[in-house]
N, C-alpha and C positions, 0 to 999 in steps of 0.2 A: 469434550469434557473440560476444556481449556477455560478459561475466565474467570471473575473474580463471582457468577452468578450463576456458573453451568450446574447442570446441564439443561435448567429451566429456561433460561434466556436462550440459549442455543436452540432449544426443539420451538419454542415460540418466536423464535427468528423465521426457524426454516419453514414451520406453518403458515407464515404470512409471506416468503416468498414464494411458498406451493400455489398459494392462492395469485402471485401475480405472475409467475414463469410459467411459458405454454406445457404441457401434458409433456411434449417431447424431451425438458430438462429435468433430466434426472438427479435428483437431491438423494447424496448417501449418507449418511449418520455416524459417525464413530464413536461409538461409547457402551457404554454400559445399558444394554437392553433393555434389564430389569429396571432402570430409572427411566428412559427415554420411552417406555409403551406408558406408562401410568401417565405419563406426562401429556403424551397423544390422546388419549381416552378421556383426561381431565378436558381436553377441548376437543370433544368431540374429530377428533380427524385420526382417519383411519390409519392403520402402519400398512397398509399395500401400497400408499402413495409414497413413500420413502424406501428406500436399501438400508438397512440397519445392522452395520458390520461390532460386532460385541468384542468387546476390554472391558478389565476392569482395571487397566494399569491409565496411571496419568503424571503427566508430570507436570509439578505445582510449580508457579509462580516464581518463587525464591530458587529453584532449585538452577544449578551451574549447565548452561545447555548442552554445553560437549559432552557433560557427565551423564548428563539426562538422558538423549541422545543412542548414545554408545548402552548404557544399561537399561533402557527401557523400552526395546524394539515394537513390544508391542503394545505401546500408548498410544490415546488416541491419534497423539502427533506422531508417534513415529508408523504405526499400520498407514497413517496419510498420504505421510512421502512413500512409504513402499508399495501403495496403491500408483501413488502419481509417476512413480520411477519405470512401474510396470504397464502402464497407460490406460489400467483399469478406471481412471480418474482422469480428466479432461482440465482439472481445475482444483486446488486444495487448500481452504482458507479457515482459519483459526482464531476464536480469541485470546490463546492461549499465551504463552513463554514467549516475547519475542522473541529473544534470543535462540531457542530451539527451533523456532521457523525458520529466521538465519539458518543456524546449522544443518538442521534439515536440508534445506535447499539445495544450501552448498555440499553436503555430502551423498544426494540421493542423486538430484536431478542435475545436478553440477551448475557452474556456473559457463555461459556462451560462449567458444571459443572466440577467443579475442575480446572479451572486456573481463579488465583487471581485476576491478572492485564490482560487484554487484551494488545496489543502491535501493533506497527506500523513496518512494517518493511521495507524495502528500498535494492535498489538494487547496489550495486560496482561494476565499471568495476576493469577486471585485465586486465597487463600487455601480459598478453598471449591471449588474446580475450577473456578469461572465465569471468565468473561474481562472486562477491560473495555477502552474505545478510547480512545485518547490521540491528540488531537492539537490542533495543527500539529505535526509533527518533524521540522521542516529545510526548510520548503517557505517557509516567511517569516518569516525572523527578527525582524523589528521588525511588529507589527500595533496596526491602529486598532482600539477599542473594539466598533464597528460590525464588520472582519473577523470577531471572537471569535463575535460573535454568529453570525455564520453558520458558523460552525464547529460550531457547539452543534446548527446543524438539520443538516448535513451528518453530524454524528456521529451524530444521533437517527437520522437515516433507514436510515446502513450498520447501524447494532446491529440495528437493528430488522429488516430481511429479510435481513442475513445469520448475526445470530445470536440470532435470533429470540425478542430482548428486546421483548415489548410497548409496556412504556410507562419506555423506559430514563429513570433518575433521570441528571441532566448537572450537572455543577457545574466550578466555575471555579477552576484550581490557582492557590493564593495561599500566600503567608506566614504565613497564620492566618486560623482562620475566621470571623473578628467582620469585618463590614461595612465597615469604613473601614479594615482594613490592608492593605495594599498599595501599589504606586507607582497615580500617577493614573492610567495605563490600567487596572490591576486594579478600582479603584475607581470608573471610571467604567462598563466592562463590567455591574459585579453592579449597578448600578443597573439597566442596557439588560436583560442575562439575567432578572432580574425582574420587566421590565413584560412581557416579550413569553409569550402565552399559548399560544403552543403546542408550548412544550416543558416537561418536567416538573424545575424548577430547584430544586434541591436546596440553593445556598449554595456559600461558598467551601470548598476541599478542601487540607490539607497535604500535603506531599506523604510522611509518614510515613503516608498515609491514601491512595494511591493503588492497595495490593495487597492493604487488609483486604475480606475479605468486604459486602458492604452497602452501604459507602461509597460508591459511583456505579456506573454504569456507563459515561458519557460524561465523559471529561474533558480540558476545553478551557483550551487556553495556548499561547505566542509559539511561534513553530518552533524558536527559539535553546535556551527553556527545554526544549521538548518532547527536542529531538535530543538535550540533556544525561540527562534523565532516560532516555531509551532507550538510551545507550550506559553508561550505570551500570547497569541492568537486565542489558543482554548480559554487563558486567563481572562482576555477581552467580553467573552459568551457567558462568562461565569462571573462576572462582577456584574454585566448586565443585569444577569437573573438577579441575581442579589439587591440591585438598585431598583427592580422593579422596572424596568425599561425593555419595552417592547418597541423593538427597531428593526426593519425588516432586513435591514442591512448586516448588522451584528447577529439577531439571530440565524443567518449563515454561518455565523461559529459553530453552529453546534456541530460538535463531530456524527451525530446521528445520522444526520443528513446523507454523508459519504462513507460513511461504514467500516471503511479501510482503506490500507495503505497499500500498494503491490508491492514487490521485490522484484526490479526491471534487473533483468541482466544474468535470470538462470532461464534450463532449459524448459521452463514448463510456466505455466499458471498459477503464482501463489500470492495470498492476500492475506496481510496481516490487521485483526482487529483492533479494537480497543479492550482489555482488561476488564472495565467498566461496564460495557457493550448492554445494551439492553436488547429487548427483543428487535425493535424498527431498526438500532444499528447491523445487527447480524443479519438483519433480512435485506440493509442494503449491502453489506458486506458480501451476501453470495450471488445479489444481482450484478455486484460487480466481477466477480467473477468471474460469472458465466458471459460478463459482456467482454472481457478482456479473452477467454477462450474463445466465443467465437468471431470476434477480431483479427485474433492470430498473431493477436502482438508478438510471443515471446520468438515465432516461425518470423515475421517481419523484422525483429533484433538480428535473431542470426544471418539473413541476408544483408542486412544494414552492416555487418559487422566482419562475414563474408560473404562476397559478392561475387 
């Protein structure tokens, strides 16, 4: 029931990911019954293919997540986490409140023992067809030296089994790439990113150097900066359209493409949309999903994390 188009764009997401997830993944529904069957029947597809768990409670947009959260257990977001918490759910992703997914998370399925900050992370095209991950974006605006660092193994591990980057190069978005520029958490990070040996740290990165080919595949920075550079990437996709410019390269901006965001660093599966989300986003948003579930990412964090 979450987004700025539910629950139409939601059930015509999950429709078109019915049609390309094998029979074995099971797509559950949370919302309001009575909208989500006329919706099915409008396209023809049957409700025995779907789990359709019924609310009529939701929590909108504007509303304060912790508030939302705490007084509306049974929204579609909050029956999610309490589905995801009790493992009835293998995966729980949303276009809804970011903020209430945040909290969610962190109050249902908890955040991994041993990482501080949980994190958002986000996807960059490159110039060569590859992708790379950016994050924090929006998940923690001000971080300690030490967060960074686990951002750098959080983002090693999602490249690595979900975009089947080996031995991703990470480096650390700064103002230039010589060793001592930066403000003093930049500069105290590339010291930490440097001694720690199991990840493959490449140095600082500008951020004219965040969509050239080569240049990293992990790259790690504050949430505040992260979310600046992701909403100038979206601006990039959308001046295009505007200009009339069809380029195979910029239209990799579209967020459609990638569907969501995860939340690396709690105990479960969860994927946050876009607000916006049309039906192709939401239907990538729960192929990713289920690609991150059966990956095992957040079981491969907690060993990364303890070992």
């Amino acid at each position: 029931m979450g987004g700025d188009f539910a629950p139409r764009t939601t059930v015509e997401g999950a429709i078109l990911a019915r049609k390309e997830l094998p029979a074995s993944v099971k797509i559950v529904l949370i919302g309001d019954r009575d909208q989500i069957v006329p919706l099915l029947k409008e396209h023809k597809e049957s409700e025995d293919n779907f789990d359709i768990v019924h609310t009529t409670e939701v929590i909108e947009m504007a509303e304060s997540p912790l508030k939302a959260i705490s007084s509306k257990p049974n929204s579609s977001i909050g029956l999610g986490f309490q589905m995801l918490k009790s493992k009835d759910l293998d995966g729980f992703a949303s276009n809804g409140n970011t903020g209430a997914m945040m909290v969610g998370s962190l109050y249902s399925v908890k955040a991994i023992e041993g990482v501080q900050r949980p994190c958002i992370a986000s996807v960059v095209p490159k110039q060569d067809g590859g992708v790379g991950i950016l994050l924090d974006v929006g998940a923690n605006a001000d971080c300690r030296p030490e967060m960074l660092c686990q951002f750098a193994v959080l983002g090693q591990i999602y490249s690595k089994y979900i975009y089947n980057i080996s031995d991703p190069k990470i480096a650390l978005l700064n103002i230039g790439e010589e060793v001592e520029k930066g403000n003093l958490v930049a500069q105290a990070t590339h010291q930490l990113l440097k001694e720690m040996k199991q990840i493959n740290f490449v140095g600082n990165i500008e951020g004219r150097e965040i969509f050239n080919a080569g240049s990293a595949d992990v790259i790690v920075c504050e949430g505040f900066v992260g979310n600046v550079v992701l909403k100038e990437a979206e601006a990039f996709y959308v001046i295009a359209r505007k200009r009339k410019l069809n380029d195979e390269f910029f239209n990799r901006f579209n967020y459609e493409i990638y569907g969501g965001t995860p939340i690396l660093g709690v105990n479960s599966t969860v994927v946050i949309g876009h607000g916006i989300s049309n039906a192709v986003a939401t239907k990538n948003m729960i192929v990713l999903t289920r690609d991150m579930a059966e990956a095992g990412v957040a079981e491969k964090i907690k060993k990364a994390f303890n070992p």
